[in-house]
C-alpha positions as CSV (number, residue, x, y, z in Angstrom):
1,X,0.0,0.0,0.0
2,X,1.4,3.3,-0.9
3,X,1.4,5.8,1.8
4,X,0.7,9.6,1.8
5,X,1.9,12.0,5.0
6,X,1.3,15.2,5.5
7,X,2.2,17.4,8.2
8,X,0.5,20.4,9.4
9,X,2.6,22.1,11.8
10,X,0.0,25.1,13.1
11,X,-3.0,23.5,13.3
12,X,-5.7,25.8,15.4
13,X,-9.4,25.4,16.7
14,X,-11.5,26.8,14.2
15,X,-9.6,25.4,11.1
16,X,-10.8,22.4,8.6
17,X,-9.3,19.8,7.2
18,X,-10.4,18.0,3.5
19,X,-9.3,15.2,2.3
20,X,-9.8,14.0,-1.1
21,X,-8.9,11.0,-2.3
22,X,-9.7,7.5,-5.1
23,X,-9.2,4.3,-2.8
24,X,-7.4,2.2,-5.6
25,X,-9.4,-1.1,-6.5
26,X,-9.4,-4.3,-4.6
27,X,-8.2,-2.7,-0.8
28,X,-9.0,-4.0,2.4
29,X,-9.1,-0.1,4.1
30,X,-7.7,3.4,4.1
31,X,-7.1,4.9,7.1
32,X,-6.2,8.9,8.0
33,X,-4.7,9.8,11.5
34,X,-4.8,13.5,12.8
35,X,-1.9,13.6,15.3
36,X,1.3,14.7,16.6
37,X,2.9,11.1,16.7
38,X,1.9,7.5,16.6
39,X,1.8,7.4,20.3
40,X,-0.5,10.1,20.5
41,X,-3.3,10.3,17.9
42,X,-6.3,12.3,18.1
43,X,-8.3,11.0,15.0
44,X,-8.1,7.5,13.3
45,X,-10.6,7.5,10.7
46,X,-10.4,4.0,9.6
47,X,-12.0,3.1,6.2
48,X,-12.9,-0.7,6.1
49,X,-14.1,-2.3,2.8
50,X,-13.6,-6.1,3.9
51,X,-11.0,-5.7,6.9
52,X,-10.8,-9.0,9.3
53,X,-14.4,-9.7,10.6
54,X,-15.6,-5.9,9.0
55,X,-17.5,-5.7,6.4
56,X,-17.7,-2.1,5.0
57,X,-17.7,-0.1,8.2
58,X,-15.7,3.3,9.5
59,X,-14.0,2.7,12.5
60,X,-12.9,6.1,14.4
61,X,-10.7,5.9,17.6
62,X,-7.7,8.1,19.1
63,X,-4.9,6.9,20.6
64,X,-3.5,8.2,24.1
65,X,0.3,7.6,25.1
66,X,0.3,4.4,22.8
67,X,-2.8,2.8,24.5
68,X,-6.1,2.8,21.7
69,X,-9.4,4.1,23.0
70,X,-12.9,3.4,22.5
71,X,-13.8,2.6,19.4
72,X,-16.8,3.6,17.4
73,X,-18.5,1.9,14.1
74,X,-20.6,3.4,11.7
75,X,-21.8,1.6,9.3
76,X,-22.6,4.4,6.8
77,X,-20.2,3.8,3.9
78,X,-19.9,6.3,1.4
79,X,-16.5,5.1,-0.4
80,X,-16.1,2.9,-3.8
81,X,-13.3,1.4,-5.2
82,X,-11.7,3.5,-7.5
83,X,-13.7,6.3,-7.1
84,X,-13.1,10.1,-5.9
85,X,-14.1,11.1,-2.2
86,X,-13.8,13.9,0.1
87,X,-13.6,13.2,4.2
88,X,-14.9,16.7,6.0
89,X,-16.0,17.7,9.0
90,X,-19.9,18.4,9.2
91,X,-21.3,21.5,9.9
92,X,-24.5,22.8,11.2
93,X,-26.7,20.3,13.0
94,X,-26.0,16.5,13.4
């Protein structure tokens, strides 16, 4: 799997982040961290499309001082193979 990193080095409240991306055909998952190190991550946005025992499910967790969180499934699964996305923050009401 190829990787991209980027790094945002002033990242405030208030700011968004986009991500757009084509999940290439045939993956298990994508995933995209927010975070300052792999010890420490405050978003994993975990893109399964047949991962282990998940069947097309986003899995979002953080990471504190290398111990993982609670995780949270949602089944609501926008993402195709080999087709153009974009992963944003909502805004108004949920």
């Amino acid at each position: 799997m190829s990787e991209l990193k980027l790094k945002i080095v002033d990242f405030k409240p208030g700011m968004e982040l986009k991500v757009k991306g084509v999940p290439k055909p045939n993956i298990d998952r994508f995933n995209i961290n927010v975070c300052d190190s792999k010890e420490n991550i405050t978003l994993h946005f975990d893109a399964r499309f047949n991962y282990g025992n998940s069947h097309r499910v986003i899995v979002l967790d953080s990471r504190k001082n290398g111990r993982w969180q609670d995780a949270v499934e949602d089944g609501n699964f926008p993402f195709e193979w080999g087709k153009e996305f974009e992963v944003r923050p909502r805004t108004g009401r949920h």
